[in-house]
C-alpha positions in Angstrom: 14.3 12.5 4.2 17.2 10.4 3.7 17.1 6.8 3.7 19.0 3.4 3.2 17.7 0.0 1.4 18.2 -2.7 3.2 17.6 -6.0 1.9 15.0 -4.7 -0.7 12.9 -2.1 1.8 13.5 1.4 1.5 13.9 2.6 5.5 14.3 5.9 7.3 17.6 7.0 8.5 15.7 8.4 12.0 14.1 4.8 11.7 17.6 2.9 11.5 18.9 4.8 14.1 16.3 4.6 17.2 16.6 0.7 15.7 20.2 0.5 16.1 20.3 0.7 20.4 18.6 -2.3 20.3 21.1 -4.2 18.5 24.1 -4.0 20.9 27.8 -5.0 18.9 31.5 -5.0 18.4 31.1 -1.6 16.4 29.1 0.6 15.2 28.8 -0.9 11.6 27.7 -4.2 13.3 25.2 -2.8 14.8 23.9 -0.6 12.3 23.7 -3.9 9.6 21.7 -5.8 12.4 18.8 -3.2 12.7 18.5 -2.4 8.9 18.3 -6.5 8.6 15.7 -6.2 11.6 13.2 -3.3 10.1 13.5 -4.8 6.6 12.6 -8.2 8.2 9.8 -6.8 10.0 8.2 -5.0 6.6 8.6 -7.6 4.6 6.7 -10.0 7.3 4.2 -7.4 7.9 3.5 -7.0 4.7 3.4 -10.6 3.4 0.4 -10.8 6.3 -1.7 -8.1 5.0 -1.7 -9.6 2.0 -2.9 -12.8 3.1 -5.4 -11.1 4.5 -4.4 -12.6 8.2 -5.9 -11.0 11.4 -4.7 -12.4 14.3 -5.6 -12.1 18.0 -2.7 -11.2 19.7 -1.9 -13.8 22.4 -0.7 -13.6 26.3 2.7 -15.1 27.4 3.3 -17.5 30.3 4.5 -14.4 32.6 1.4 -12.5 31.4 3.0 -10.0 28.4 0.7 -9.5 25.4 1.8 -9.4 22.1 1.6 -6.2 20.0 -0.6 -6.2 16.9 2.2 -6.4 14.7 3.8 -9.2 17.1 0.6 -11.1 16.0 1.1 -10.5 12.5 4.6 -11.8 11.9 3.7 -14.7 14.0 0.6 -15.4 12.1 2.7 -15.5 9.2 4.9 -17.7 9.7 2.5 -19.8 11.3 0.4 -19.7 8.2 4.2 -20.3 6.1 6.0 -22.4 7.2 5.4 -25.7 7.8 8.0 -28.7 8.9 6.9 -32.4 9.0 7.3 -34.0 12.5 10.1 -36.3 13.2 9.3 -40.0 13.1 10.0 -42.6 15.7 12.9 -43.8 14.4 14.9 -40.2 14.1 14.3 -39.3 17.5 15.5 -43.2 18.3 18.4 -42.1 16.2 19.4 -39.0 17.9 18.9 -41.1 21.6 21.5 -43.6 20.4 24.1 -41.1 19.3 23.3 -38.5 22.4 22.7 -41.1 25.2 24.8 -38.8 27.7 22.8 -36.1 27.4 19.4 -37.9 28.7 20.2 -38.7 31.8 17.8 -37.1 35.1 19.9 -34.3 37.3 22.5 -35.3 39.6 20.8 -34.8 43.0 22.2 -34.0 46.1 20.8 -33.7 50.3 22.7 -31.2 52.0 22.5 -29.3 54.9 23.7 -25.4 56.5 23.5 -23.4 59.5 22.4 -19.6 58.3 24.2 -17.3 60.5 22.4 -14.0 59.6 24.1 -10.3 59.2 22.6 -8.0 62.3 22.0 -4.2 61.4 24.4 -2.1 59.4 27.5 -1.7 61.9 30.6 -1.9 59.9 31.9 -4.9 62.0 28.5 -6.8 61.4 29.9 -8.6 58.7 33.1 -9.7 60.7 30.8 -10.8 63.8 28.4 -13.1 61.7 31.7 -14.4 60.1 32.8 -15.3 63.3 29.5 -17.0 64.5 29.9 -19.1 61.6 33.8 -19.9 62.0 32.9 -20.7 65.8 30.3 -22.7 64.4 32.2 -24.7 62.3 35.2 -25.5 65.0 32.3 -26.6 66.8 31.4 -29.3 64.4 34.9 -30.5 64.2 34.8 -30.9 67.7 32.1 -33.5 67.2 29.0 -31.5 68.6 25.9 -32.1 67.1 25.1 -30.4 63.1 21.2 -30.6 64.2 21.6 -28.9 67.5 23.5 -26.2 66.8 21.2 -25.6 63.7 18.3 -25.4 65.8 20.2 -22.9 68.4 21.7 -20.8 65.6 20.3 -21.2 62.4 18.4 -17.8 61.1 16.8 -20.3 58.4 13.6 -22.1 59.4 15.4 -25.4 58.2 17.1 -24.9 61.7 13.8 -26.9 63.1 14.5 -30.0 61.1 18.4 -29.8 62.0 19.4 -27.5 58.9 18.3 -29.9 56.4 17.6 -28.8 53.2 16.3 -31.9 51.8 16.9 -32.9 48.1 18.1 -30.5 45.9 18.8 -30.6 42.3 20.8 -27.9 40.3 19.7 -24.3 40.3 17.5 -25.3 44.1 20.0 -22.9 45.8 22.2 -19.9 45.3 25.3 -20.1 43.2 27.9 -19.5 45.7 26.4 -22.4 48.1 25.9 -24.4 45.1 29.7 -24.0 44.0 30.6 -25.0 48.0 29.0 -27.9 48.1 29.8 -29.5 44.4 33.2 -29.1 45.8 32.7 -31.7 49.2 32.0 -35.2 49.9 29.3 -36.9 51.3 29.4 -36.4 55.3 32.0 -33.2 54.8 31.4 -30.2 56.5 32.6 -26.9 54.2 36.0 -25.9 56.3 35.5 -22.0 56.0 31.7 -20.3 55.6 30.3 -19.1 52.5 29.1 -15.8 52.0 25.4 -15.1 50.2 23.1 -12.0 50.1 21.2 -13.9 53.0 24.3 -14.0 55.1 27.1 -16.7 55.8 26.8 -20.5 55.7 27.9 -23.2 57.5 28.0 -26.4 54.9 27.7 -30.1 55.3 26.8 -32.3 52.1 25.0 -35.3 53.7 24.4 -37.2 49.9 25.1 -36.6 46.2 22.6 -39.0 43.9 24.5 -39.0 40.4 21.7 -38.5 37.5 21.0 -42.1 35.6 20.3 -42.8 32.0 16.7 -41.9 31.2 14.7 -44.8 29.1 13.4 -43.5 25.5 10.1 -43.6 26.2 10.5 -41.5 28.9 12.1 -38.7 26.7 10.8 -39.6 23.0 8.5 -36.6 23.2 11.4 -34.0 24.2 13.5 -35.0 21.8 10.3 -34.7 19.1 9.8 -31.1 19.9 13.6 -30.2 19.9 13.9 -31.4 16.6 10.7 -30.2 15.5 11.7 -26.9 16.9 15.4 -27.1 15.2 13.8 -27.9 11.9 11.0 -24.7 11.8 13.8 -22.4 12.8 15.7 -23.6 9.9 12.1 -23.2 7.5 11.6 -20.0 8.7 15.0 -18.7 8.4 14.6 -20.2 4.7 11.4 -18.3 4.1 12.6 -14.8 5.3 15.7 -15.2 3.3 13.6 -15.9 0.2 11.1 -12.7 1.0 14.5 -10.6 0.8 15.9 -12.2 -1.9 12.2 -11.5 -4.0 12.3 -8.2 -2.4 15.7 -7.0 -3.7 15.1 -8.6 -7.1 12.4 -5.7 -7.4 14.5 -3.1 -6.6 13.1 -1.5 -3.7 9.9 -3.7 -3.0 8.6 -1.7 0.1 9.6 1.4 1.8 8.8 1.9 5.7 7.6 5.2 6.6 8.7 7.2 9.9 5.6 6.5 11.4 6.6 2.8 11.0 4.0 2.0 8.5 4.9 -0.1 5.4 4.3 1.0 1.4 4.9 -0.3 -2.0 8.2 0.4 -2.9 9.3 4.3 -3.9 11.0 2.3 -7.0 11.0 -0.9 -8.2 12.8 0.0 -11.3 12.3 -3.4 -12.6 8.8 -3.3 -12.7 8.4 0.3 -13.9 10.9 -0.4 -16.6 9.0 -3.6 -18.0 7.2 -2.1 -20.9 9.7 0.5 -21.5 7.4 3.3 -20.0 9.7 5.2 -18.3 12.5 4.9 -21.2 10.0 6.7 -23.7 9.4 9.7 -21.5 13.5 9.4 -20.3 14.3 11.5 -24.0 12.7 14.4 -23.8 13.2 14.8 -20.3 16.9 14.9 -20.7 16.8 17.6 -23.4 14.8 19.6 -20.9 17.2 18.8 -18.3 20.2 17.3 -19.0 21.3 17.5 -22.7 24.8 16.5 -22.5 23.7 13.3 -20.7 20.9 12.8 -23.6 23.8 13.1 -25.9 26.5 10.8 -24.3 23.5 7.9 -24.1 23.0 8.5 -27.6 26.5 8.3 -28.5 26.8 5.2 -26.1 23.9 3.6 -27.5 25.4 3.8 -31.4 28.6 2.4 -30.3 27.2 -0.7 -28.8 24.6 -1.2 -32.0 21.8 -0.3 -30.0 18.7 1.7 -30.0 18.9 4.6 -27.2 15.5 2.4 -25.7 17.2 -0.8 -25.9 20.4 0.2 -24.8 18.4 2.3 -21.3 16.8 -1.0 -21.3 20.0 -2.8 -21.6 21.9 -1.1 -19.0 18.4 -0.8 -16.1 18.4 -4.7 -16.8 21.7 -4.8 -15.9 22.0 -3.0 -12.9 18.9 -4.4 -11.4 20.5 -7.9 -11.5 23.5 -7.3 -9.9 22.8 -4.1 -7.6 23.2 -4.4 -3.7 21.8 -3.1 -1.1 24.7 0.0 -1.3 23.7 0.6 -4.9 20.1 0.9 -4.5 20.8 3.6 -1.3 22.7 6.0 -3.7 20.3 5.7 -6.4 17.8 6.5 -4.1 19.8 9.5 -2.9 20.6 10.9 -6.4 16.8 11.5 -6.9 16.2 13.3 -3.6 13.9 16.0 -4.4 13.4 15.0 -8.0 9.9 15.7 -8.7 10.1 12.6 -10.9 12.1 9.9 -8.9 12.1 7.2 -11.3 13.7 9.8 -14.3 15.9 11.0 -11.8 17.0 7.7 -10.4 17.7 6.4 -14.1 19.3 8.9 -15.5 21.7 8.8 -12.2 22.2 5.3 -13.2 22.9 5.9 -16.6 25.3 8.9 -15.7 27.5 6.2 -14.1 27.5 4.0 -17.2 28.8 6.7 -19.6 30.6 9.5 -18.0 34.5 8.7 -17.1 34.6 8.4 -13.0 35.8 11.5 -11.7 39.4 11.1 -11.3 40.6 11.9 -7.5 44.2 13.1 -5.9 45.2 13.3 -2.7 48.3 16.1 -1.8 50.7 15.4 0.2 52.5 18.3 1.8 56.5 17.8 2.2 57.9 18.9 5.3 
C-alpha cells in the first residue's frame, strides 16, 4: 500500500485521492495539499477525542441534517479544547465607534409591478408577453391608472391591492427586479420590462427608506458573538496547528487506515529510537543484510569520533528535527515490504548520510 505523511499522519494514497475531488483548485498539487491537510486534520482530531474519552451525541442542524459520529467527535473536541474569553462591554463599544457605518438597519424600499405572465410554449410567447408589458407601460405614460391596470392584467395576486408589493428590504425579490428598481426614483415607472423566471415586469418604485444608524444597545449582542466567533476560529486554528506540529515532531504519530480508521503511528522513529533499542539490533541486522552499509557507518562513525550507536543516534536525532512531511513519505517508502520497518526505514536514512548521491546526466542529442 503506498502512502504519504502529511502533517505527521501516515495516509493512504486510495485515501488521498477519493479526498482530493472534494477539494476543488487552481491545480492538481493544490488540491492534493488541501486533502492530505484535511485527512491528517481529521485523524489527529479524532484521535485527540478518543483519548479524552469523549462520546458525543451527534446533533441535528437547523434544516434537519444530522451529524455523523465522527462529525460529533471533532466537534466535541474542540468544544472540550478550546476555549476563548467573551468580549467585554467596552471592546464591542470599541469596535461600534470605529465600524459605525456598518450598523445601520436595511435600506427599505415600497414598490410596485404588473406581472405579465408567459402563456404555453409557442415560440412567439415570449415576444407576446413582451408586448403586453411594453403596451402596459405606454399606458402608464399616458397617465392611466398603475392600480387598474394591475388589477386587469397582473398574473400576480398583488394585482388586487393595485400591484403593490408592500415594503421590501434586500433579498425580498428576485435579482433582476431587484437591480431594476435600485436603479429608479421614487414615483418612476421602469421604461422597458424586466424579464424573470415568472415572466416580465412592469416597474414603479413608489418609496426608497434609506437604512439609519442602529443605537449600541440595540446591536451590543451581535457584535459580542462576531467577535466571540472571530476569536474561537482563531483558538482553534491555533490548537490544530499545535496537534500537527506535536504530531510531526514524532515522526509519524498516527497512520489512517483505508477503511478510514485511525492507528498509532507505523513509525515514530523518535520514540522507538529513545533508548537506543532499535540501534542495538541495527548491527547485526546489516551484516545479515547489508554489509557494505554496516561498513560505511562504521567508517563514518570513526571519522566523526563517535561510537557506531551514538553516531545512528546522532544522525536519527538529526533527521527527526528537521524532516518534512516529503522526507518522512520516502522513508516510509524505502521500507515497503520490509518485514522490519523501523530497521529498514533507518538504515534508508542512514544510506543517505553516508553514500555519495548518485550522480545524474542528462544527453543531449545534436541534430
Amino acid at each position: 500500500m503506498r502512502a504519504v505523511v502529511v502533517d505527521g499522519v501516515e495516509i493512504p494514497e486510495t485515501l488521498l485521492a477519493q479526498e482530493v475531488q472534494n477539494h476543488p483548485s487552481a491545480s492538481a498539487a493544490e488540491s492534493r495539499a488541501a486533502a492530505g491537510h484535511a485527512l491528517a486534520i481529521k485523524a489527529l482530531l479524532l484521535h485527540r477525542g478518543r483519548e479524552l474519552g469523549l462520546a458525543p451525541q451527534t446533533e441535528v442542524d437547523e434544516e434537519g441534517r444530522e451529524e455523523t459520529a465522527e462529525e460529533a467527535l471533532v466537534r466535541a473536541v474542540l468544544e472540550a479544547e478550546v476555549d476563548v474569553a467573551s468580549p467585554g462591554a467596552e471592546e464591542c463599544r470599541r469596535v461600534y465607534d470605529a465600524q459605525r457605518a456598518r450598523f445601520c438597519s436595511p435600506q427599505l424600499y415600497e414598490a410596485s409591478h404588473i406581472l405579465i405572465e408567459v402563456k404555453g410554449d409557442r415560440p412567439d410567447a415570449d415576444a407576446a408577453a413582451r408586448a403586453a408589458a411594453e403596451r402596459a407601460i405606454a399606458a402608464l405614460n399616458g397617465h392611466c391608472s398603475f392600480a387598474e391596470l394591475a388589477s386587469d392584467l397582473s398574473a400576480c395576486p398583488s394585482g388586487a391591492v393595485g400591484g403593490s408589493l408592500g415594503q421590501l428590504r434586500p433579498g425580498d425579490v428576485v435579482s433582476e427586479v431587484e437591480r431594476a428598481l435600485d436603479a429608479l426614483t421614487p414615483g418612476q415607472v421602469a421604461p422597458e420590462p424586466v424579464r424573470s423566471r415568472f415572466g416580465w415586469h412592469v416597474l414603479r418604485l413608489d418609496r426608497r427608506i434609506e437604512g439609519r444608524e442602529l443605537p449600541f444597545e440595540y446591536v451590543e449582542d451581535r457584535i459580542r458573538l462576531h467577535l466571540e466567533s472571530r476569536a474561537w476560529t482563531a483558538a482553534a486554528a491555533r490548537y490544530v496547528a499545535e496537534l500537527a506540529e506535536d504530531a510531526r515532531s514524532r515522526g509519524i504519530a498516527l497512520t489512517l487506515r483505508e477503511n478510514g480508521a485511525v492507528a498509532r503511528g507505523s513509525l515514530t522513529l523518535g520514540e522507538v529510537l529513545a533508548g537506543g533499542r532499535v540501534a542495538d539490533r541495527l548491527e547485526p541486522w546489516l551484516a545479515a543484510t547489508d554489509p557494505a552499509l554496516g561498513e560505511r557507518i562504521a567508517v563514518a562513525a570513526s571519522a566523526a569520533g563517535l561510537g557506531a550507536t551514538e553516531f545512528v543516534q546522532a544522525s536519527v536525532a538529526e533527521f527527526v528535527s528537521g524532516a518534512d512531511d516529503d522526507a518522512w513519505t520516502q522513508l516510509i517508502s524505502a521500507a515497503q515490504g520490509a518485514e522490519d520497518p523501523a530497521l529498514a526505514c533507518l538504515a534508508a536514512l542512514l544510506r543517505s548520510k553516508v553514500e555519495p548521491p548518485k550522480r545524474t546526466f542528462t544527453v543531449i542529442r545534436r541534430v
